[in-house]
C-alpha positions as CSV (number, residue, x, y, z in Angstrom):
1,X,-18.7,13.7,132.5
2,X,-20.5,12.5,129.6
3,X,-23.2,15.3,128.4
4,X,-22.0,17.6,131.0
5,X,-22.4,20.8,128.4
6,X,-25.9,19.5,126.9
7,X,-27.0,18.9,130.8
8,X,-26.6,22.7,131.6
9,X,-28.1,24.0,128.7
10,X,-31.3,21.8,128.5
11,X,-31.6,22.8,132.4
12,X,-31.2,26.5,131.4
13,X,-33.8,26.4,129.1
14,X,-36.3,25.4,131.3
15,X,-36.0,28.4,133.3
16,X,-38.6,30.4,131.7
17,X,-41.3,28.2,132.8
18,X,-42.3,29.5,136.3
19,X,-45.6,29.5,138.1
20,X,-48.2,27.0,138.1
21,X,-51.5,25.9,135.7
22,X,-51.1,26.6,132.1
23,X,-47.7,27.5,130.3
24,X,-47.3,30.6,128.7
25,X,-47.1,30.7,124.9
26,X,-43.8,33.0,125.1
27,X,-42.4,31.1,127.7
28,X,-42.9,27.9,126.0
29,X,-41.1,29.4,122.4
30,X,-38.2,30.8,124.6
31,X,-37.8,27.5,126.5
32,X,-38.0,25.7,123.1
33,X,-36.0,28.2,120.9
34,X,-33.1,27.3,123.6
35,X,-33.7,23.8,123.4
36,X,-33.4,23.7,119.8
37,X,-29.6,25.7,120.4
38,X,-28.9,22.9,123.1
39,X,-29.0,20.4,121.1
40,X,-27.4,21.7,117.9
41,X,-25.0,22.6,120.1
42,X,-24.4,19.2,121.1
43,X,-23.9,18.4,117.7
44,X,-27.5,16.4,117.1
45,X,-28.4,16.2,113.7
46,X,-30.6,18.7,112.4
47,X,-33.4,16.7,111.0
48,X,-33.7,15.1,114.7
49,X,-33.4,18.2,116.3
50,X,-36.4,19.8,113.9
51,X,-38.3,16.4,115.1
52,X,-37.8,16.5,118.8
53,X,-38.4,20.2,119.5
54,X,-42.1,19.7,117.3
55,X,-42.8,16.6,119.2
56,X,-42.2,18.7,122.3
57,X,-44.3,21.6,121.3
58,X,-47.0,19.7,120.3
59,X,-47.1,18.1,123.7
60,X,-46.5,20.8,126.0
61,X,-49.2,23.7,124.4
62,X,-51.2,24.5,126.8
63,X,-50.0,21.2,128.8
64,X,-52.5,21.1,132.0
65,X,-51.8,20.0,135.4
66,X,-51.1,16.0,136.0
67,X,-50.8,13.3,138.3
68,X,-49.6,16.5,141.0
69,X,-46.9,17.8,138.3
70,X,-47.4,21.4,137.5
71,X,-47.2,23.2,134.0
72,X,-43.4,23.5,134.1
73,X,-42.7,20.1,135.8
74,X,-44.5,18.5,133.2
75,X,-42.3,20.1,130.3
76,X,-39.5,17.9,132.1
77,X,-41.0,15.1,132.3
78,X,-42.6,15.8,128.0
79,X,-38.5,16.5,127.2
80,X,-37.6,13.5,129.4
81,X,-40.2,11.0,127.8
82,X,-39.0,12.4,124.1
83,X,-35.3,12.1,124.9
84,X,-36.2,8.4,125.4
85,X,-37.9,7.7,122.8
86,X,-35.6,9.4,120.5
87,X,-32.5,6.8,122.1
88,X,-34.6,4.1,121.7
89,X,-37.4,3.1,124.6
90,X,-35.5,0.3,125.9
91,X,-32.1,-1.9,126.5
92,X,-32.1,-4.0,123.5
93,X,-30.6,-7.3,124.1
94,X,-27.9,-9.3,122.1
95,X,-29.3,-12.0,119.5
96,X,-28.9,-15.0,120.5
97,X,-28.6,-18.0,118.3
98,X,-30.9,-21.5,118.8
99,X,-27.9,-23.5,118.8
100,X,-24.0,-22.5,119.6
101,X,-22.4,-20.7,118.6
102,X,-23.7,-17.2,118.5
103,X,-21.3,-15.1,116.4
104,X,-20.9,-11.7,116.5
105,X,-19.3,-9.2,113.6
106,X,-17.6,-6.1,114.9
107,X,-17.6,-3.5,112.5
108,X,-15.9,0.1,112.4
109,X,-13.4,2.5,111.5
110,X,-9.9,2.7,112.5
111,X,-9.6,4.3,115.6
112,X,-13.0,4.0,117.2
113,X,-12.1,1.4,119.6
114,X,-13.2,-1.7,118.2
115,X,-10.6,-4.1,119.1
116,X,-11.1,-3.2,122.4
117,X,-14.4,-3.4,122.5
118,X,-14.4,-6.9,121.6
119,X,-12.6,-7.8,124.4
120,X,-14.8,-6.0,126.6
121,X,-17.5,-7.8,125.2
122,X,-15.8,-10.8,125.7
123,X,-15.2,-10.3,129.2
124,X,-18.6,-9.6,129.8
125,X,-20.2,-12.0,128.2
126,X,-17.3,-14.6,130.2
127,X,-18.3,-13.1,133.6
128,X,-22.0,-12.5,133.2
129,X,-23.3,-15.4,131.5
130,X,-20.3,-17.5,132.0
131,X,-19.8,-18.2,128.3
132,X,-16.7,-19.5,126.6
133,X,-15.8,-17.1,123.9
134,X,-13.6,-17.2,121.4
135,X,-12.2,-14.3,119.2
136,X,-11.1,-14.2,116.0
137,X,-8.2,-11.7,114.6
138,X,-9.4,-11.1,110.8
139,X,-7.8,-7.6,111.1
140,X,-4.6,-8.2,109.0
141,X,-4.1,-4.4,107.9
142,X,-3.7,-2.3,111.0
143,X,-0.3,-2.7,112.6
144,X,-0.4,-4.8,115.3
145,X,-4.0,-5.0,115.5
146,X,-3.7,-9.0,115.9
147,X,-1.0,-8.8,118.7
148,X,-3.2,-6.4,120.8
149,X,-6.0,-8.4,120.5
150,X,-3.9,-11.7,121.6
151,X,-2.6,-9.6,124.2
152,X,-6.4,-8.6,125.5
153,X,-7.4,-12.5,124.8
154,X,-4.5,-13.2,127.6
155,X,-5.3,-10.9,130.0
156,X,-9.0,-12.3,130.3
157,X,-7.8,-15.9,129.7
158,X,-10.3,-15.7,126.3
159,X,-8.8,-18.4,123.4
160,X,-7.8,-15.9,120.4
161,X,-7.8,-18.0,116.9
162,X,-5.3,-16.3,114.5
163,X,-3.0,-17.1,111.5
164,X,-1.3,-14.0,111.0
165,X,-1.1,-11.1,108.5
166,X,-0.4,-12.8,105.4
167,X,-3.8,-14.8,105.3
168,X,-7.2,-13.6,103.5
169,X,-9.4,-12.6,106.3
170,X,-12.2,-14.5,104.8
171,X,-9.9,-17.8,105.3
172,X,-9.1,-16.4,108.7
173,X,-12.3,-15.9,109.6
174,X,-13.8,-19.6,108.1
175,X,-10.8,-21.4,109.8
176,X,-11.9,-19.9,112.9
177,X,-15.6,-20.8,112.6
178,X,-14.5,-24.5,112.2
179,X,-12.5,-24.2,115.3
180,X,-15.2,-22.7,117.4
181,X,-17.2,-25.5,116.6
182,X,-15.3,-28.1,117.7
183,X,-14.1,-26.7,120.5
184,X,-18.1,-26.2,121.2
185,X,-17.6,-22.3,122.3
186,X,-20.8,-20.9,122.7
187,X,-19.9,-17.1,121.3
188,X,-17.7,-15.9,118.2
189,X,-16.7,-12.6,118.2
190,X,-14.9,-11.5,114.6
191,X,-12.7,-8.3,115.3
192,X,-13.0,-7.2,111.3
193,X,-10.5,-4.7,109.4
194,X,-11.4,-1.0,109.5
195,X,-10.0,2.2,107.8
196,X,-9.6,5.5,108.3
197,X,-12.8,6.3,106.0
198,X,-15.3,4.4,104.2
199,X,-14.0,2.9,100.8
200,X,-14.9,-0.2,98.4
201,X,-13.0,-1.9,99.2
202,X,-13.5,-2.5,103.5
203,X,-17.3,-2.6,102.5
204,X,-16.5,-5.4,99.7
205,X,-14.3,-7.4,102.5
206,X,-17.2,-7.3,105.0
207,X,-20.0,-8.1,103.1
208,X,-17.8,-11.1,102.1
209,X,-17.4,-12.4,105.9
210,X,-21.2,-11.5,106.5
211,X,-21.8,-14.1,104.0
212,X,-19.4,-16.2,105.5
213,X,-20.4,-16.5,109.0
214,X,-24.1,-15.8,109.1
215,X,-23.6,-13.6,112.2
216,X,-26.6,-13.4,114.3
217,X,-25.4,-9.5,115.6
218,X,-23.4,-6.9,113.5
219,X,-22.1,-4.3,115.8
220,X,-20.8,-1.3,114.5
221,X,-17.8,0.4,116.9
222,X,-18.2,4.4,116.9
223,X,-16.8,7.2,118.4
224,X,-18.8,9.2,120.5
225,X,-16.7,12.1,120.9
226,X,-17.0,12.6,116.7
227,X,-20.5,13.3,117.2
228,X,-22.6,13.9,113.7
229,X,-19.3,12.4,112.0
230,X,-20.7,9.2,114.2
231,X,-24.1,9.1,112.7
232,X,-22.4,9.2,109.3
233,X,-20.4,6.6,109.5
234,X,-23.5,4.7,111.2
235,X,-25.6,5.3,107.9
236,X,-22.4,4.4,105.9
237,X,-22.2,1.3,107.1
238,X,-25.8,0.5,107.7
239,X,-26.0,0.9,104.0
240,X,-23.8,-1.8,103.1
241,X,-24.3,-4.5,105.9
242,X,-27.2,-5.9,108.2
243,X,-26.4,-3.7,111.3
244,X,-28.1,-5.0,114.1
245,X,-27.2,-2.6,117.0
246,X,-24.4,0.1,117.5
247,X,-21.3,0.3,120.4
248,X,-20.6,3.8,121.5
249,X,-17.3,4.2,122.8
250,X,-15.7,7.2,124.5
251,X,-18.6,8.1,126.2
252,X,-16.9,9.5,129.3
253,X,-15.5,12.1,126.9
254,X,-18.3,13.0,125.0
255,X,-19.1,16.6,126.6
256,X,-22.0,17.3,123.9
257,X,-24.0,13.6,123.3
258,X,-24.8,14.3,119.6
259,X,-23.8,10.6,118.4
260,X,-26.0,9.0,121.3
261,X,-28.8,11.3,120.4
262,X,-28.9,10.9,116.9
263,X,-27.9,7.8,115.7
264,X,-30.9,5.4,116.3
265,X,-33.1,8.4,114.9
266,X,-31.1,8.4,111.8
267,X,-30.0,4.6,111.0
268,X,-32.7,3.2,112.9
269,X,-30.4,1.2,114.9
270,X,-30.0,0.2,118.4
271,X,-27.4,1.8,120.5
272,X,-26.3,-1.9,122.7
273,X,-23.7,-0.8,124.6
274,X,-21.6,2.0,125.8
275,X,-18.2,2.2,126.5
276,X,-17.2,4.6,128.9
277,X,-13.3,4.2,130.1
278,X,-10.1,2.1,129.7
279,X,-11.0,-0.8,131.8
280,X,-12.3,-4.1,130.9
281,X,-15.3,-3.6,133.0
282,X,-15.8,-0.7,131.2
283,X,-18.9,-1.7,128.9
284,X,-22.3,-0.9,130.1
285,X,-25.4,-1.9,128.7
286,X,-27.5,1.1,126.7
287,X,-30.8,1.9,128.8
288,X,-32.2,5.2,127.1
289,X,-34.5,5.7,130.2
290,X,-31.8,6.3,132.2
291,X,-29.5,8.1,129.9
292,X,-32.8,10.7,129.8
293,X,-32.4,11.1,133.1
294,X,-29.1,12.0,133.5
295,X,-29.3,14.4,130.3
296,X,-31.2,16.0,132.1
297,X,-29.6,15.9,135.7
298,X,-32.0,13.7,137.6
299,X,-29.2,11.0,138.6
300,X,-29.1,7.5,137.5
301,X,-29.5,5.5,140.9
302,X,-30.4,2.1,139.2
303,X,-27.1,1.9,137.3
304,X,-25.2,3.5,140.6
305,X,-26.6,0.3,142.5
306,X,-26.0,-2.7,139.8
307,X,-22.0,-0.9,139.6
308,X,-21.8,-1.1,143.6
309,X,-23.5,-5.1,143.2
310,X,-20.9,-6.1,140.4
311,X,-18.4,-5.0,142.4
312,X,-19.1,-6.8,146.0
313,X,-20.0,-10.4,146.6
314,X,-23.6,-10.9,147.7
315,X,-22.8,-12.4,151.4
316,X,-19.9,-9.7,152.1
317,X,-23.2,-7.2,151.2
318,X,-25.4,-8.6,153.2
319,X,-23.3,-8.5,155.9
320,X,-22.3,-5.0,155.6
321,X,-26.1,-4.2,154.6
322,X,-27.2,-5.7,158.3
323,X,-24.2,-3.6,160.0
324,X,-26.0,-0.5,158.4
325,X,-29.3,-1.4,159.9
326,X,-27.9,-2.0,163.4
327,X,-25.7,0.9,162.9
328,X,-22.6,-1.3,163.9
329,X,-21.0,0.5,160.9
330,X,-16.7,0.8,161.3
331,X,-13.9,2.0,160.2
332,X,-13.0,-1.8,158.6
333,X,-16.2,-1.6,157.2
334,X,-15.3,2.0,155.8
335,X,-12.2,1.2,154.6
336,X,-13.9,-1.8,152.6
337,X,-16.5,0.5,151.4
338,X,-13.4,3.4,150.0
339,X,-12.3,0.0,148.1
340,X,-15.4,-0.9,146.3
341,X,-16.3,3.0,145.7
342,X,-12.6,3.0,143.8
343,X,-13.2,0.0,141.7
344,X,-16.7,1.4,140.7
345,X,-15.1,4.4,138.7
346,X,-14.4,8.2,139.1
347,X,-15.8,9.3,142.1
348,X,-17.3,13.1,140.3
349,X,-18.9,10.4,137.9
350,X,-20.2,8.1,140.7
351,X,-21.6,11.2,142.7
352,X,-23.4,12.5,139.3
353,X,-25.6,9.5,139.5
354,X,-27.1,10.5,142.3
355,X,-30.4,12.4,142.2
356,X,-30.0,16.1,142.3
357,X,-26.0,16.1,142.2
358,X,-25.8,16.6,138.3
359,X,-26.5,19.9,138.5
360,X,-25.0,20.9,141.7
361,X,-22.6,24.2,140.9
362,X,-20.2,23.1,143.5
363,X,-19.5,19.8,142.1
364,X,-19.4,21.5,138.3
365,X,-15.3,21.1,138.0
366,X,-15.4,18.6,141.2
367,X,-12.0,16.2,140.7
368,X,-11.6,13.9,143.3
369,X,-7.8,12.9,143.7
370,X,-7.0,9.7,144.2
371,X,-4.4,10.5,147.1
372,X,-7.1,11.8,149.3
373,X,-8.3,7.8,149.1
374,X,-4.7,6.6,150.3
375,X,-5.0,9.6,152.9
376,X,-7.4,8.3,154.7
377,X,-6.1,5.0,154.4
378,X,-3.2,5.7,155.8
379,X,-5.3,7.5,159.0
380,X,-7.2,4.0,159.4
381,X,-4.3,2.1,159.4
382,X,-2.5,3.9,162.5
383,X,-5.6,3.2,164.3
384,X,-5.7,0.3,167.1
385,X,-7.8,-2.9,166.7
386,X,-10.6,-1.2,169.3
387,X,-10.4,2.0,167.4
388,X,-11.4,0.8,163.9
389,X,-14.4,-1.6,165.6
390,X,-15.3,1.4,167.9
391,X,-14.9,4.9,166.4
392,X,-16.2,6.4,169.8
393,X,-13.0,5.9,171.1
394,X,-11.2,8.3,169.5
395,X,-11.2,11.0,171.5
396,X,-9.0,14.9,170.5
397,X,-5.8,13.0,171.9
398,X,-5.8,9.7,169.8
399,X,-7.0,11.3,166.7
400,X,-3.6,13.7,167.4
401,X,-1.8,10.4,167.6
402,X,-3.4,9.1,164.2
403,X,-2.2,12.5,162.7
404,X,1.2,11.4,163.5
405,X,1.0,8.5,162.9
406,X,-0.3,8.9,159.4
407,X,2.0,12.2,158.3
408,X,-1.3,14.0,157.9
409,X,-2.7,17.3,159.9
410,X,-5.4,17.0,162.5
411,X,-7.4,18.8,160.7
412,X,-7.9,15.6,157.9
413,X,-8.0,13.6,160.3
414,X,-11.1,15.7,162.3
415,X,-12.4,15.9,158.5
416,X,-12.8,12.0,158.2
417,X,-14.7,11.3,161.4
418,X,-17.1,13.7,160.3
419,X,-17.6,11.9,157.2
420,X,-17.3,8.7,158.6
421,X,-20.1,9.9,160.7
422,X,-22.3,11.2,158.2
423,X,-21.8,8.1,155.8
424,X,-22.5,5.6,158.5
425,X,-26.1,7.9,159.0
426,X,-26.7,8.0,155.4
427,X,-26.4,4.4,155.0
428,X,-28.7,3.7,157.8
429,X,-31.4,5.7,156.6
430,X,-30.8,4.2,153.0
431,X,-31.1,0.4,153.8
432,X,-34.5,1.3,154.9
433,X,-35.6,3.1,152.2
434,X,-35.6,6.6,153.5
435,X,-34.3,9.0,151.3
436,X,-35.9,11.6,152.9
437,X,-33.7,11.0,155.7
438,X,-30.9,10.9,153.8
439,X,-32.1,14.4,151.5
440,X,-32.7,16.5,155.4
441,X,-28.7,15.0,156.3
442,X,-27.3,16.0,153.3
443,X,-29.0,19.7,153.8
444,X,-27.5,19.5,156.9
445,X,-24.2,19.2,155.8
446,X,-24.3,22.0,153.9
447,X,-25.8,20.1,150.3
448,X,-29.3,21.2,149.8
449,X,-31.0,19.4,147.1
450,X,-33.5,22.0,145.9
451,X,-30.1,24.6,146.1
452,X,-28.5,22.0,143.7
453,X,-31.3,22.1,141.4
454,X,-32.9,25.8,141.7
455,X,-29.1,27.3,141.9
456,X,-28.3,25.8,138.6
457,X,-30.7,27.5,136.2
458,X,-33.6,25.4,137.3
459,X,-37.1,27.5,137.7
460,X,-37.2,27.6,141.2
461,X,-36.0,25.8,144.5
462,X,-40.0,24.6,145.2
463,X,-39.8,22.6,141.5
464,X,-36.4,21.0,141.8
465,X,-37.3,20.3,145.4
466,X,-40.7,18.5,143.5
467,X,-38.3,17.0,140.6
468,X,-35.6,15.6,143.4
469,X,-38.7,14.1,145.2
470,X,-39.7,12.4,142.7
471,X,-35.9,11.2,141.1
472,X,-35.5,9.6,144.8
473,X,-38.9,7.9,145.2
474,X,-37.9,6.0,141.7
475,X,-34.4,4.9,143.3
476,X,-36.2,4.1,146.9
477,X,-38.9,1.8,144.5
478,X,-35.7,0.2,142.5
479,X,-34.0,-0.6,145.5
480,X,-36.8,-2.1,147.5
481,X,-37.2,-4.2,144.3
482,X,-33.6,-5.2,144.6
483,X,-34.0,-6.5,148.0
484,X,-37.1,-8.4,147.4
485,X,-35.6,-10.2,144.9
486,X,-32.5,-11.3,147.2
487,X,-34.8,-12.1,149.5
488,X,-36.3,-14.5,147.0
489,X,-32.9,-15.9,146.3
């Protein structure tokens, strides 16, 4: 999980802050001493770290009593506000050009994922705003960096314009311009050389297809995982080109969070997207609100929900959104949910975004197999016609039969109604809006949320009881948003 280690060390360090009223000056310096470690730890550049942790303390001296926070809970939400700020505020859109096409320059080392990235961005700019891309291979150095990205260009049906190795990439990438203008594609994205360090020469060879094309973005391609390393190479190349924004890739394996903590302190840049996995879905938009939030283990609900809408289509939800009201919920309703909860991601990742689960101990080194998925598959699939539409049905003798049936033990198959069964009261409560439904059932099955948050280093169960409260009346507000827009449509 991306910033799993910097997650349980900012959450340790706000143990020292107990009771209620003002904050204690020692407390404070303790709490703020470890914060400081945290994040040099993660491998945050010092002069942001020295930045952040005075902001803080100037904030948080003597910080009174607000809007029904206490001392402590306010310190989170101080830390949470500065960790927002320092990633930037907001989302930053992509530049968009007057007239077409909009061309975009990819930038970065060798290695970092930029090739792939392109085609990511491709995809999602194909899907989403139903462009018509086309990408250009001007990266004549790396072996078989043009036949991977004709390969990529294939598998999203995206036109790549190439003319091999033996060509300048400036005449690559001005042939390629001409072509995208009369076939009238509305985005350009050049996939540019890169090296395994900064030299002359790459720098020379960039600037010269910057003045070229005129690109309305420059994105620079970064490793996360090579934290201050990535805010080095940022400032490297912000130094010789117009950088509009920044791509971190890797994401999913970046344990510390560094590069996304430093680099928009440091090059004054944008972080645009992330890239967080192998797939070519896997490019998210950068919102620095909710990354805060998940540094700091209060979920990320908002981005949970748009991954579950881009994955189902909107009259397939609303039917199964209606089902959940009625509770007419079943088991070919289930089985369609385990499919869209797969395509969504990792399910450890999936359950993270939820509010309060970050910092649960017993989901710390949680891997969800994928065969437990086919398990229960394979359970639904022995069951009858009547027994998928009515789960009451199955009574201790069928379910022995769909144990059977299905090569698995009783016991698994006991363990799936129960869940079945919990899910399908979950759901009800959540389509209208009722998380504290949903928090009392989840303590009921044995997953209190103020044990998640007070049994992970957090001051006490009564403030992550008041900080989960508050992370689920967000998500309850963003959701009833969501529906009153579909409403709308």
């Amino acid at each position: 999980m991306a910033f799993e280690n910097l997650t349980d060390r900012l959450s340790k360090a706000l143990k020292n802050l107990t009771g209620s009223g003002r904050i204690k000056e020692e407390d404070l310096q303790t709490s703020l001493r470890e914060i400081r470690l945290a994040l040099l730890e993660a491998d945050v550049a010092y002069p942001t770290v020295k930045k952040f942790v005075a902001n803080i303390r100037e904030k948080a001296k003597g910080a009174d009593i607000l809007e029904g926070l206490n001392a402590p809970q306010q310190v989170v939400k101080i830390v949470n506000d500065e960790l927002t700020a320092l990633m930037g505020e907001e989302a930053v859109p992509l530049n968009k050009s007057e007239k077409i096409p909009t061309t975009i320059m990819m930038a970065g080392l060798q290695g970092a994922g930029k090739t792939t990235t392109v085609a990511k961005l491709a995809y999602k700019l194909k899907k989403e705003d139903h462009a018509r891309p086309l990408l250009i291979a001007a990266d004549v150095y790396r072996p078989a960096a043009i036949d991977q990205l004709e390969v990529l260009g294939q598998d999203l049906d995206v036109p790549v314009f190439s003319q091999g190795t033996d060509v300048d990439p400036r005449d690559i990438v001005r042939a390629g311009l001409a072509q995208a203008a009369e076939n009238k594609n509305d985005y350009v994205l050049i996939d540019t050389a890169g090296r395994l360090q900064i030299d002359d020469a790459l720098m020379q060879e960039l600037k010269d297809i910057e003045q070229i094309a005129h690109p309305d973005e420059i994105l620079l391609t970064v490793d996360a995982m090579t934290g201050q390393n990535a805010t080095e190479t940022a400032q490297g190349f912000a130094d010789a080109l117009d950088l509009t924004g920044v791509v971190l890739t890797k994401l999913d394996g970046d344990t510390r969070g560094g590069a996304a903590l430093s680099i928009r302190d440091v090059t004054g840049k944008p972080i645009k997207f992330v890239g967080q996995g192998e797939k070519k879905t896997d490019l998210d938009v950068f919102h620095p609100d909710r990354m805060a939030s998940r540094i700091l283990g209060m979920g990320d609900m908002l981005t949970f929900i748009e991954k579950a809408q881009k994955e189902v289509d909107e009259k397939k939800q609303a039917e199964q959104l209606e089902k959940m009201r009625q509770n007419t919920f079943d088991f070919n309703d289930f089985i369609d949910q385990l499919h869209q909860v797969q395509s969504m991601g990792p399910m450890e990742d999936l359950i993270k975004m939820i509010p309060g689960m970050a910092n649960n101990p017993a989901l710390k080194n949680m891997q969800i197999d994928d065969k437990q998925f086919a398990h229960m598959e394979a359970i639904i699939s022995s069951m009858t016609k009547e027994e998928r539409t009515n789960p009451d049905l199955i009574n201790p003798s069928r379910r022995r039969r769909l144990a059977a049936g299905a090569g698995r033990p009783v016991v698994e198959v006991n363990k799936m109604m129960k869940q079945f069964d919990q899910m399908k009261k979950m759901m009800n409560q959540a389509t209208k809006g009722n998380f504290s439904g949903m928090e009392s059932m989840m303590g009921g099955a044995g997953m209190d949320m103020s044990a998640m948050m007070g049994g992970n280093g957090m001051p006490n169960s009564n403030f992550g009881q008041k900080v989960q409260n508050f992370a689920m009346k967000q998500a309850a507000r963003k959701m009833k948003k969501l529906q009153k827009k579909r409403k709308k449509k």
